[in-house]
N, C-alpha and C positions, 0 to 999 in steps of 0.2 A: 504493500500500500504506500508506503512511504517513498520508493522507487519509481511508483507511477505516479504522486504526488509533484515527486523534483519532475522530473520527467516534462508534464506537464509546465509546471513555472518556468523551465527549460523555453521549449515552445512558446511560449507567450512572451518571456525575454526576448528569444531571437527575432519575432514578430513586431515587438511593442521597437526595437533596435531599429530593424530596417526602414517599419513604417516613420521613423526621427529622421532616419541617413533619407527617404527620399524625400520628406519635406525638406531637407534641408536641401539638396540639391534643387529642388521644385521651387523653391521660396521669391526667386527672382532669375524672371526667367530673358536671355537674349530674347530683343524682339518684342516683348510685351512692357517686361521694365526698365530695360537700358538698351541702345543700340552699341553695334560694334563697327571700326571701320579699320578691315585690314590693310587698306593700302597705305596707311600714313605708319611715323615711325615710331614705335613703342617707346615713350618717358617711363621709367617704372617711379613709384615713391611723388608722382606728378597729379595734384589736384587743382585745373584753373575752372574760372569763375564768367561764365557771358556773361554780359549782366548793362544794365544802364541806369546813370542816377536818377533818369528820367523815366525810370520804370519804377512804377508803383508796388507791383509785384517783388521787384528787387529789394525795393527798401522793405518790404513785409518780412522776408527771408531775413535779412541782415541780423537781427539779433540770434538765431538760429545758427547760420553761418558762423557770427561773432563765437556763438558757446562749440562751436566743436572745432575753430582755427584754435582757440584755448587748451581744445583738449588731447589735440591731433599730433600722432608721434612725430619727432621731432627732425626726424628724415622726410618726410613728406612737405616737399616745399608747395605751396600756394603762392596762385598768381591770377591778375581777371586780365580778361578782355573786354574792351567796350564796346556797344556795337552803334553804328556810324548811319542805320537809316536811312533817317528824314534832319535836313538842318537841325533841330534842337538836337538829337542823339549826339551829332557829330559835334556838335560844340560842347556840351556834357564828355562827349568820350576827350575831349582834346583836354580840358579841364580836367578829368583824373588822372590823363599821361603825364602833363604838366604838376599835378602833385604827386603823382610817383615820381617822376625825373629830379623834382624839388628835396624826395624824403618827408612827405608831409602826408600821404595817401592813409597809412593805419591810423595817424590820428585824425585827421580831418574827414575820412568818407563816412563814418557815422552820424556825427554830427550834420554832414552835409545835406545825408540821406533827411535827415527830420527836419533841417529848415526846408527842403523841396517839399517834401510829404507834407507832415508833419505841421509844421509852420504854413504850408501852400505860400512861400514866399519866392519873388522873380529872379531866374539868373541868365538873365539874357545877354549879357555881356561880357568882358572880359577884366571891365571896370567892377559890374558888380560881384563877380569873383574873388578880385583882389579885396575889394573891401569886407567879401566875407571871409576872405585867408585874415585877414588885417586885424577883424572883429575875434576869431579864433585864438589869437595869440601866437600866429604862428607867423613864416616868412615871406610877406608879402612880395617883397622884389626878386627875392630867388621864386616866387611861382608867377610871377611876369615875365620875368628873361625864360622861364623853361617853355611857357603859353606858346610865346612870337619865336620860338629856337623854329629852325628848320627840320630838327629830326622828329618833330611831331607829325607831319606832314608825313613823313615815310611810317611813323607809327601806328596811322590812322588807315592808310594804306594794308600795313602787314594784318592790320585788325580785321578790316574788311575781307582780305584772303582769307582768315581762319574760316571767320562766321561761312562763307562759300564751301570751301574747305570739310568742313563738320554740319550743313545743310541744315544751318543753324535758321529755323521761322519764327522763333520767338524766345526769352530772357526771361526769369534765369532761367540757364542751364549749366550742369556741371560737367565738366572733363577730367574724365580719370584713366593715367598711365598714357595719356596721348593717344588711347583706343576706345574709349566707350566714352558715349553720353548719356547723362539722364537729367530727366527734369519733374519738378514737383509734380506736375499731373500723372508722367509715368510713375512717377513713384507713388503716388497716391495720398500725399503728403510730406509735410517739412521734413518729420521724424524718420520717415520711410524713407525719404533723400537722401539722407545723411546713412542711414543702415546700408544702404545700398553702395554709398561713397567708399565707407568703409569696406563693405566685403569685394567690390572694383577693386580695391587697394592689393588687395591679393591676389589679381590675378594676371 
């Protein structure tokens, strides 16, 4: 009795095993939750960021994004791309190149996000920029000389390649290893983006 007992628990362990091992294979699947594109060259430990400050969607994401760039091993670099559209985008995307070129991007793009959102306040210029670098505390003439540099101009350019590139129709979305995409809809959530980011990470 006690032979056919184990026996049994036997069976139902190995059962109760597989049916974990295929959910977990199942869980997230190419095609439904992330796409893959093999023609481009594999970044491993690589998570970047479509995205636009002039996307409403984007700045919803950002505290999300914000808690898992915190939490995220420390080999995995992070990087965005902006995306260049319609005239506002592209002048928002020149505006983040020019704070990253400055050194001013991690701390100013949050804040940024909420005076667009948040605030619904205008940045229509290059004037009212600077005066919101100005207002921030941060370097106002080093994110003027980065604005008017010429290599933005090619950086706006490489930007738009990517989004072509990765068949990119809407922000955010994220890029992981330089071969998959996913975006909150495919993933069916914030939380489910970032699960998804991570388990990309491994492969």
């Amino acid at each position: 009795m006690k032979l056919l007992q184990a026996m049994i628990l036997g069976v139902l362990a190995l059962v109760q095993a597989h049916s974990t091992f295929a959910f977990g294979m199942e869980r997230f699947v190419e095609g439904v939750h992330y796409l893959r594109f093999d023609k481009v060259e594999k970044t491993p430990n690589t998570v970047v960021e479509f995205f636009s400050l002039g996307c409403p969607h984007c700045a919803h994401l950002e505290p999300a994004l914000e808690k898992w760039l915190a939490a995220k091993p420390a080999e995995v670099k992070f990087a965005r791309i902006p995306a260049t559209w319609n005239p506002r985008f592209e002048f928002l995307a020149r505006v983040y190149l020019a704070l990253q070129a400055s050194g001013q991007d991690q701390k100013l793009v949050p804040p940024l996000f909420d005076y667009l959102h948040k605030d619904q306040k205008p940045l229509a210029n290059v004037d009212e920029a600077v005066a919101f670098v100005k207002a921030q505390g941060g370097d106002a003439e080093g994110f003027r000389k980065a604005f008017d540099a010429s290599d933005r101009t090619a950086e706006l350019q490489k930007s738009a390649s990517l989004f072509m590139t990765y068949e990119m129709r809407g922000v955010p979305a994220i890029l992981v290893n330089g071969q998959y995409t996913v975006s909150v809809s495919q993933a069916g959530g914030e939380a489910e983006l970032f699960e998804i980011v991570t388990f990309l990470l491994t492969k």
